[in-house]
N, C-alpha and C positions, 0 to 999 in steps of 0.2 A: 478571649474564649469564644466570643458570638462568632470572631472574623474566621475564629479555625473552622468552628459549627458549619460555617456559610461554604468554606472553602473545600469540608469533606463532602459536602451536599452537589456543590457545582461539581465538583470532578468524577462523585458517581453519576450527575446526569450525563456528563462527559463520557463515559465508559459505555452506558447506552447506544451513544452515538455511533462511538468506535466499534458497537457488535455489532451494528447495524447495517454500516458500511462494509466494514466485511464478510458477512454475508451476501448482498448484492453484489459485489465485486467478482465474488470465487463462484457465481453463477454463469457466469462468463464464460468457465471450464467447461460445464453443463451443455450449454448452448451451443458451443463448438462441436461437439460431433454429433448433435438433434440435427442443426440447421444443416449442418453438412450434409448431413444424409437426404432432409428434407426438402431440400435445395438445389441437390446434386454439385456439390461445392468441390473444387481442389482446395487443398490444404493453405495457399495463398488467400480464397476467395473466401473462403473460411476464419482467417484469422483477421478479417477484414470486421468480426466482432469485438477483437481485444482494439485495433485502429480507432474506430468511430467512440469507443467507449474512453481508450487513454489517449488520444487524441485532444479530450477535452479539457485535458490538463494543461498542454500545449498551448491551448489556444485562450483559456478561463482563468488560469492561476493567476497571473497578473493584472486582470479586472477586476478577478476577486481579492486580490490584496487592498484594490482602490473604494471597491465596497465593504471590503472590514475596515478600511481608517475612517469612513464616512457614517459607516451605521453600528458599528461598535459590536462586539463579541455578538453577543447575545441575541438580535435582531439578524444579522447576518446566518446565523444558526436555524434562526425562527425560516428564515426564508427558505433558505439551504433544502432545509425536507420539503418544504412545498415543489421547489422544485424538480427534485428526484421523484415524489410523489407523482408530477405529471407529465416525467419522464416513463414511470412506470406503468402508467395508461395509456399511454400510445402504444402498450403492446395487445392493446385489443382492435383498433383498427388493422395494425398489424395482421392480428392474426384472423381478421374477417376477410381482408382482401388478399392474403396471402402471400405476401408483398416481403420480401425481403429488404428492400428499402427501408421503408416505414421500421422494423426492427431493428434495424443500423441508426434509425433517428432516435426511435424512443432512446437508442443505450446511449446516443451523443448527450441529448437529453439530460437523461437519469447523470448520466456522469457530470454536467454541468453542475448538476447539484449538491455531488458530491466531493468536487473541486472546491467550491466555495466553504464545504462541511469542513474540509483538510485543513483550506488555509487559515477557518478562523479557531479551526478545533488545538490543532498541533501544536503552534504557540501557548494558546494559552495552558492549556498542560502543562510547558514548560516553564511557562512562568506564573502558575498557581500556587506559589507557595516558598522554601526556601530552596535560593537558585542551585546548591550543590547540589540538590538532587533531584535534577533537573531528567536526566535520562532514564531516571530510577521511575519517576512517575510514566517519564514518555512508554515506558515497556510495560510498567503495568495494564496503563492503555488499551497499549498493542495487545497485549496477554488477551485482553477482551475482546478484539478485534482479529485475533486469531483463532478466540470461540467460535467471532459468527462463519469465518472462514471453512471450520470443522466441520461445524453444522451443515452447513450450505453446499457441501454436494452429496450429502446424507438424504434431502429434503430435493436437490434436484433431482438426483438421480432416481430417487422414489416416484419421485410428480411427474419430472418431463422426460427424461431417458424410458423409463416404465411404459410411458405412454406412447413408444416408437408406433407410427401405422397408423395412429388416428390425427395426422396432422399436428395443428398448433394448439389443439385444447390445453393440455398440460400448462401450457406456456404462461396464456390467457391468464388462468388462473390466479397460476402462483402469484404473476407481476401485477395484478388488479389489489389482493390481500397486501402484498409490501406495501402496497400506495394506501392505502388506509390505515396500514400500521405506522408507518411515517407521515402523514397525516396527526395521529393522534398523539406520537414523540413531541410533534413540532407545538403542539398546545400544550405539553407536557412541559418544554421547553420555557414557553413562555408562562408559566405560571411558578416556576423555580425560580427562587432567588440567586444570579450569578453577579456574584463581585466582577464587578467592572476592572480591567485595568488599562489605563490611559495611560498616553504616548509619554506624558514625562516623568513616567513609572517605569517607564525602561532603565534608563541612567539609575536608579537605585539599585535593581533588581540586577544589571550588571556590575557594579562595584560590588554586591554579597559576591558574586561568582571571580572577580579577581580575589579577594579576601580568603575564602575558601577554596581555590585555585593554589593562592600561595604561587603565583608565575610572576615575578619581576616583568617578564617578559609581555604580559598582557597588561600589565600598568602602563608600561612606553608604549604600548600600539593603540590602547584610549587615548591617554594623551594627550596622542596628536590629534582626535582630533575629525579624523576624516569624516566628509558628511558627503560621497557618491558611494552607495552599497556595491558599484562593481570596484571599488578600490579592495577590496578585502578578498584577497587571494584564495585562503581557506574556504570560502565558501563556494568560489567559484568551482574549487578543485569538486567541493561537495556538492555540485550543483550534478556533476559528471558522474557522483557516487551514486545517488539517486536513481540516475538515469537507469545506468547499470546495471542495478540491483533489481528495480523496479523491472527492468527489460529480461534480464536473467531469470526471476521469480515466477514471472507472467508466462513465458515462452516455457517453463518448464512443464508449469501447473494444467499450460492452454494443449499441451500434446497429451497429458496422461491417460486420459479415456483410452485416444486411440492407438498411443502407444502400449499400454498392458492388456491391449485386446488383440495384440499383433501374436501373429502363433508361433514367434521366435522369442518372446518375450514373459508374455504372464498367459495367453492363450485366454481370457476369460470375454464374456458376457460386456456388452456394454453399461448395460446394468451396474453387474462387478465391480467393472475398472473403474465405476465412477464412484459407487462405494468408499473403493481404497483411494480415492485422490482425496478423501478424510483424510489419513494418517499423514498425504504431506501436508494439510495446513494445521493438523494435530500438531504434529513436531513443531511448529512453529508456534503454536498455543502453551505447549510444553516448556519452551527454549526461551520464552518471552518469562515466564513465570520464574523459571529458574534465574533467569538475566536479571531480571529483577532483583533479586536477593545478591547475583553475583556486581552488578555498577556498585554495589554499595560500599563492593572492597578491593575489586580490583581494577587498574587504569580501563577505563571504553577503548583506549587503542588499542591494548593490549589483544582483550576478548575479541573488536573486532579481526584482529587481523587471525587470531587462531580460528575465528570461526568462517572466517573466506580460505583458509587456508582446508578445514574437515570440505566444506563444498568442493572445492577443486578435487580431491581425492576422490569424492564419492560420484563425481561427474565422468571421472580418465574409468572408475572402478563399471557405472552402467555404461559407459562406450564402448568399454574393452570385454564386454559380460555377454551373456545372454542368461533366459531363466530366468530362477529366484531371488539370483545375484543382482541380477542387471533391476527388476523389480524392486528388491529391499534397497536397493543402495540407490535410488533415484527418488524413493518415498522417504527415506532418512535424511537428503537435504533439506527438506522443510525444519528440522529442529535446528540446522545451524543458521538458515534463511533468521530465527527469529532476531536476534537483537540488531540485525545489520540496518535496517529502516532507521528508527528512534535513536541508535547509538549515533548513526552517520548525522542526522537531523540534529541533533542535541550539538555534536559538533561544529559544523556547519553554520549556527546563529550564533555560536558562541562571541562575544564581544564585538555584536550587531550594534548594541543602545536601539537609539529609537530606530533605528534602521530595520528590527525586526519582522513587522509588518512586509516590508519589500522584501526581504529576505525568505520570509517564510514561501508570500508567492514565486518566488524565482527557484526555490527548492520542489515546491509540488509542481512548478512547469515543469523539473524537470521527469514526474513521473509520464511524459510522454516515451519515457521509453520503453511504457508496457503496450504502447503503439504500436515502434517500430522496428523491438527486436522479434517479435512474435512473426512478423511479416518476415524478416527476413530470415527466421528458422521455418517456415513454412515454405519459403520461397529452395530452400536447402530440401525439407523433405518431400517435396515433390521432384527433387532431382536426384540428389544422392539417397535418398532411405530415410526415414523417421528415425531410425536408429543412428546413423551418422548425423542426422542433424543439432543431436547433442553437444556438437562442436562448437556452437557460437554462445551460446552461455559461458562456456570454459573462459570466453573471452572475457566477459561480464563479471565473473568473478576475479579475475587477475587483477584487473583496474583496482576494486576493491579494496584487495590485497596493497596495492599501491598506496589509496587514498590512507590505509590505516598505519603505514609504513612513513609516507612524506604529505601527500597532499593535505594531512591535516594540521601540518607542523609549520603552514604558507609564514605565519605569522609571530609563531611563537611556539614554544613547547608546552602540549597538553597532554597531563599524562590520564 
């Protein structure tokens, strides 16, 4: 009874975390057509925001895997906000010297910190409790993480888009207050009691998941046995799922401002468009909450592959659109966006053992591809149209589609 007490207590300071980070993240969106403007940016030079920010993933995940196995959940966490914290204060040198540099640092920064939040935050989620429902938690999570997402271009576009003309004040502001708010999580953090789990707590925690799995076929691939984390094909396949998803999501969310402020499109206000880039991470807030209730009863591959499959549609439907169409149907992928993250993830570690730790980092490495699909759809809409540059996410979700069709099946059948 105390161990369950302890375990609803860590996973709601866990949920904290996950509104936290995403909010920071979908500020991103924000910043993109400010700086642009106040920069005098192309749309390449421009998404050289979403670059320095998931770039960090690229280059941290895999340190930070080495710093969760050495300083254990919890202190990893503790650190995590300190660092985002004093990522989020270099946006006021930033915006004294006016320096666009300096703001591409603080977000490299900020994002370090929140590489290290993912790889120690994600797993443990998934393995807080019992393993079958292992995705169920991961989306609840997300569900939270797709609140701060909501919020977070409600609260920029109020703060920093509103404040188009007076320069960087807006900016200033906002990202000084995060850094004190994460500040005070991070002592918030350390004063909760979070159950530990160590490395030869893995090997338990995956025998419940063949057990409850019920796959013969995941018995013989323990087994054996293997002790290199790149021997496990599934993951690798989901290392590329990640990428994808993460590159598709980012690139989609990192255009909307200035896409439905296009007068072939939504016609509105910068203001506005940054408004409605709520309802895409809504959806996704929405889709998480629903997914939740839905892992509980039907296969992850299944959901996922229908719900890459409503994205492809609603992506040919705002290519082929203009108007209200091209609008609603480019703001309504965010509700199928939600369980692709956590379902793919939860997949992907599946019958890691101790391996998890490695595995978790080489999964958020591969969120650099909110790096550098964004670049090369900016790189598109500065040549063919913002409108046509909707063609390289299509790509992003096909893969998707693939991983929830075979690449999750490297090893075994998971239904």
């Amino acid at each position: 009874m105390q161990a369950n007490r302890h375990q609803r207590l860590a996973l709601t300071a866990l949920i904290a975390l996950f509104f936290m980070w995403g909010l920071i993240t979908v500020l991103n969106d924000i910043l993109i057509p400010h700086l642009k403007a106040l920069f005098s940016l192309d749309y390449v030079e421009a998404m050289l925001i979403q670059f320095c920010f998931f770039m960090a993933y690229g280059i941290m995940s895999i340190p930070s895997g080495k710093i969760l196995q050495k300083l254990g959940y919890k202190r990893s966490l503790f650190w995590a906000l300190f660092i985002a914290a004093f990522g989020c204060l270099l946006f006021l040198p930033a915006a004294t010297f006016h320096s666009y540099f300096l703001f591409l640092l603080g977000l490299f920064v900020l994002a370090t910190g929140i590489v290290l939040l993912q790889v120690s935050a994600n797993p443990y989620v998934a393995l807080l409790g019992d393993a079958k429902h292992a995705s169920s938690r991961l989306n609840l999570a997300q569900a939270f993480n797709s609140l701060g997402t909501t919020i977070g271009p409600l609260i920029g576009s109020s703060i920093v888009l509103a404040a188009a003309g007076t320069g960087a004040r807006g900016i200033e502001g906002l990202y000084i207050s995060l850094a004190l708010l994460l500040i005070l999580i991070a002592f918030g953090i350390r004063a909760v009691h979070l159950p530990e789990i160590l490395p030869e707590q893995y090997e338990h925690l995956q025998k419940e998941i063949v057990k409850n799995a019920d796959e013969a076929e995941i018995v013989r691939f323990l087994k054996t046995r293997l002790h290199k984390v790149w021997r496990f094909p599934h993951l690798f396949y989901g290392v590329g799922a990640i990428f994808f998803y993460v590159g598709g999501e980012v690139s989609i969310g990192s255009m909307l401002v200035n896409y439905l402020s296009d007068p072939q499109i939504g016609n509105m206000s910068q203001v506005e468009a940054g408004a409605h880039v709520s309802y895409y991470w809504g959806g996704a807030m929405l889709g998480r909450f629903i997914g939740y209730l839905l892992l509980k009863r039907f296969g992850s591959r299944k959901l996922l592959a229908i719900h890459s499959v409503a994205a492809l549609i609603l992506l040919a439907t705002t290519l082929l659109s203009t108007g209200p169409l091209a609008v609603w149907s480019v703001l309504a992928i965010g509700l199928f966006n939600s369980i692709l993250f956590p379902t793919i993830f939860a997949l992907a570690i599946r019958g890691l053992d101790r391996f998890t730790p490695q595995g978790s980092g080489l999964l958020c490495t591969a969120i650099v591809g909110g790096a550098l699909l964004p670049l090369i759809q900016g790189f598109a809409a500065d040549r063919i149209g913002i409108h046509a540059s909707f063609i390289v996410p299509i790509a992003c979700y096909l893969y998707i589609l693939f991983y929830a069709a075979r690449g999750s099946l490297a090893y075994c059948r998971i239904k």
